[in-house]
N, C-alpha and C positions, 0 to 999 in steps of 0.2 A: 662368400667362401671360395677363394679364385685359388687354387694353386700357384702362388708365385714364387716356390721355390728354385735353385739352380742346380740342383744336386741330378747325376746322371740319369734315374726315371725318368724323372718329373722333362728333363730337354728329351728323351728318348722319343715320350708320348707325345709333345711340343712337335717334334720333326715327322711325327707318325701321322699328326693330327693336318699339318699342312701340306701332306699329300693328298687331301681331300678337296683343298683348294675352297674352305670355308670361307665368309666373309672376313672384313676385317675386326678384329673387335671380338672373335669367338673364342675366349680364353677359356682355359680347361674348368668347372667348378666341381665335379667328380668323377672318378675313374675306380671301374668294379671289375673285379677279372671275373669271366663266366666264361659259356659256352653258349653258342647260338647255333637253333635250327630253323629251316624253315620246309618248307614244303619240295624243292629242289634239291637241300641237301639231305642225304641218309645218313650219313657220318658228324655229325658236331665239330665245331670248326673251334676252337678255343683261341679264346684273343681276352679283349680289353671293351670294357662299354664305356667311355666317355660321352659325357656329360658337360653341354657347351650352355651358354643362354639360351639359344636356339635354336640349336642340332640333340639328337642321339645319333651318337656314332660307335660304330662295332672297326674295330682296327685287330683283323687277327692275327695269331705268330708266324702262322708258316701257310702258305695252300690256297685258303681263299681270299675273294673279291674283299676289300670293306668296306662298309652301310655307310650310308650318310642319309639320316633322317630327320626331316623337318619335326622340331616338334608342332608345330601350329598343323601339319598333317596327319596326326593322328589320331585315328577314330576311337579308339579303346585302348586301356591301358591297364590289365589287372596282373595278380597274381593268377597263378594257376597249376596245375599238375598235368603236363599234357602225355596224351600218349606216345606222344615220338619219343621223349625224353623216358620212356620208363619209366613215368607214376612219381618223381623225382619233387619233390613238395615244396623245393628254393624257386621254383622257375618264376619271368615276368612274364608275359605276352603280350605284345605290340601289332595292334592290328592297325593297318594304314588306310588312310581314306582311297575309297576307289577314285581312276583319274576322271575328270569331270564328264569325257565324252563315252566313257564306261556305263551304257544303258542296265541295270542289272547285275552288275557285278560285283563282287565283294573286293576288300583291296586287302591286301597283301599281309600273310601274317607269319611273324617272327618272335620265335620264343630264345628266349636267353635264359639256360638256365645254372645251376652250380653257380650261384650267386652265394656269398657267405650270410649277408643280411639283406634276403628280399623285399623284408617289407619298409626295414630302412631309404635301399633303394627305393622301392615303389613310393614311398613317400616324398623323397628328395626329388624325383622325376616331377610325379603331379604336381609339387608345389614351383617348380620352373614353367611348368606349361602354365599357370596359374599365374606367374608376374609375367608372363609374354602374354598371355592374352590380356591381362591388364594393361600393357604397355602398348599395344595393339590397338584396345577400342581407345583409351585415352589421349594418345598419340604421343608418350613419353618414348615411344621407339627413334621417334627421330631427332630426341635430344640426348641420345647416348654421346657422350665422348669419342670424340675423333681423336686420331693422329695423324697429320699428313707434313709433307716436307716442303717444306719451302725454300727455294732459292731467291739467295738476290739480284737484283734489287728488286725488294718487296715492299709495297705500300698494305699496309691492314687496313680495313674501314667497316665496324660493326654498325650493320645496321639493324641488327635481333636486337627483341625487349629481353637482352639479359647481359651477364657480364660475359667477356669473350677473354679467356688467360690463354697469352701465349708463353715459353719458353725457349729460350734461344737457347743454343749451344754451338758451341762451336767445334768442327770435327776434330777431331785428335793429328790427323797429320800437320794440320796447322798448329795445333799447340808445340806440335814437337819440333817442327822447323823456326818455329821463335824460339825457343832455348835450345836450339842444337849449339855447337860450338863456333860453328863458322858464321850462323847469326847473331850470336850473342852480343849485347851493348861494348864488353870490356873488350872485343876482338875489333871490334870497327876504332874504334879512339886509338888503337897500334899503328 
């Protein structure tokens, strides 16, 4: 469930999301408008939680920083009622694994809350953290779909046990200087 639509949101969040400077291949597959706090902020930052194969990202409207969260780095994932948020019974909470050379520490914790369907969310979350780390121990991670460009001249040569499809195209200025007017077949035989 990728969002591939073109319609002005949907690129909004697209150009929001690539100020994060994600890998390649991190297509949107859900977007929740809420609110996020964390222990830093006292005021609630309201934005966007998307939802990548393997990112959670917070992209807010106006004011603060946005999150870019590994999901394969998160330690807990529940519903909750926190006290920052006033007792507010939509929130998620995201708690992040401490960093490794963190003797004792706890890691980092962010609640999102004024979610319309929390638990929808929290479901659609778990279940992404759930084909990444299948994809992870299985090693299907590194047979995701690429796209890269290629110039010519190019030689292919597959040497993986599977099929390799490429697609050519050709760029549009070229197409458009073979049927311009001054190149055209019936202009040259004048």
């Amino acid at each position: 469930r990728v969002f591939r639509g073109r319609d002005a949101w949907t690129e909004r969040r697209r150009r929001e999301l690539a100020k994060l400077a994600l890998p390649r291949g991190e297509d949107i597959m859900q977007v929740w408008g809420c609110s996020m706090w964390t222990a830093l902020i006292t005021v609630p930052s309201r934005g966007w939680l998307c939802l990548t194969p393997s990112f959670l990202c917070f992209l807010p409207h106006i004011g603060s920083t946005a999150e870019q969260l590994k999901l394969d780095c998160v330690a807990q994932l529940h519903s909750g009622s926190s006290i920052v948020n006033l007792g507010t019974s939509s929130c998620l909470e995201v708690v992040m694994k401490p960093p490794e050379n963190a003797q004792g520490q706890t890691g980092r914790c962010l609640t999102f809350g004024m979610l319309p369907d929390r638990d929808l969310c929290l479901r659609t979350i778990r279940e992404a953290r759930e084909v990444l780390r299948v994809e992870r121990t299985s090693g299907l991670l590194r047979w995701r779909p690429i796209e890269a460009e290629l110039l010519p001249p190019i030689t292919v040569r597959n040497l993986l046990p599977l099929a390799l499809h490429v697609r050519l195209q050709q760029p549009l200025e070229a197409t458009l200087s073979v049927f311009s007017d001054e190149g055209s077949p019936a202009n040259r035989r004048r």
